[in-house]
C-alpha positions in Angstrom: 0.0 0.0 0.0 1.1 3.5 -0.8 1.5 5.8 2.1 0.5 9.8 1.7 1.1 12.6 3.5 -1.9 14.6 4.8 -2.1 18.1 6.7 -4.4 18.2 9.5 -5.4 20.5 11.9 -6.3 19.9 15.7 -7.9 21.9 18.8 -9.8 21.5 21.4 -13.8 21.6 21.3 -15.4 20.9 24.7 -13.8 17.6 26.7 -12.7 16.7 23.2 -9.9 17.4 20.6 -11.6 17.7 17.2 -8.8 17.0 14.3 -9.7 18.0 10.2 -7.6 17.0 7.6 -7.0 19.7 5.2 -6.5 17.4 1.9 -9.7 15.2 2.1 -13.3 16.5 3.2 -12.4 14.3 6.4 -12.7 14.8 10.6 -12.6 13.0 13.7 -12.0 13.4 17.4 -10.8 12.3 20.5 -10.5 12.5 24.0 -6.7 13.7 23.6 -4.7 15.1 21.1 -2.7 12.1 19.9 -6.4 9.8 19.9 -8.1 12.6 17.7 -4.7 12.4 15.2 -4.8 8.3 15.0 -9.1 8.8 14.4 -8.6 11.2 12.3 -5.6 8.7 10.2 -8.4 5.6 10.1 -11.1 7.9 9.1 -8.6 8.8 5.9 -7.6 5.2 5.3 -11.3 3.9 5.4 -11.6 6.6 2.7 -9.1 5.5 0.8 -10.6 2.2 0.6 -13.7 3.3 -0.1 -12.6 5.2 -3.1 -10.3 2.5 -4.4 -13.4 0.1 -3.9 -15.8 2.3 -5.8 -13.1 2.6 -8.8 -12.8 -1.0 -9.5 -16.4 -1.2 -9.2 -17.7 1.5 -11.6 -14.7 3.1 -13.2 -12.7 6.4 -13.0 -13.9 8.8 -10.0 -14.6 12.3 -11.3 -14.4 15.4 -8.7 -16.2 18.2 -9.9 
């Protein structure tokens, strides 16, 4: 598997540390820091499959 660099951004929201990444239309959280940052690195690898998944099924992906 290929590995990718993302950006992400983290801060505090409440109790919880809320964490975007800047490259993919992608979020998550966590009770600390670090949690919110290895959320926020599944929620992008789940994407990743997804995408790849829906490629093989129907073709190229277009972003508009």
């Amino acid at each position: 598997m290929k590995s990718i660099q993302i950006q992400a951004v983290v801060w505090k929201e409440g109790r919880h540390y809320v964490s975007q990444c800047l490259n993919f239309d992608v979020s998550s959280f966590g009770s600390t820091e670090a949690k919110a940052l290895a959320n926020l690195k599944e929620a992008v690898e789940l994407l990743m499959e997804a995408r790849l998944h829906h490629t093989r099924s129907f073709g190229t992906v277009i972003s508009l």
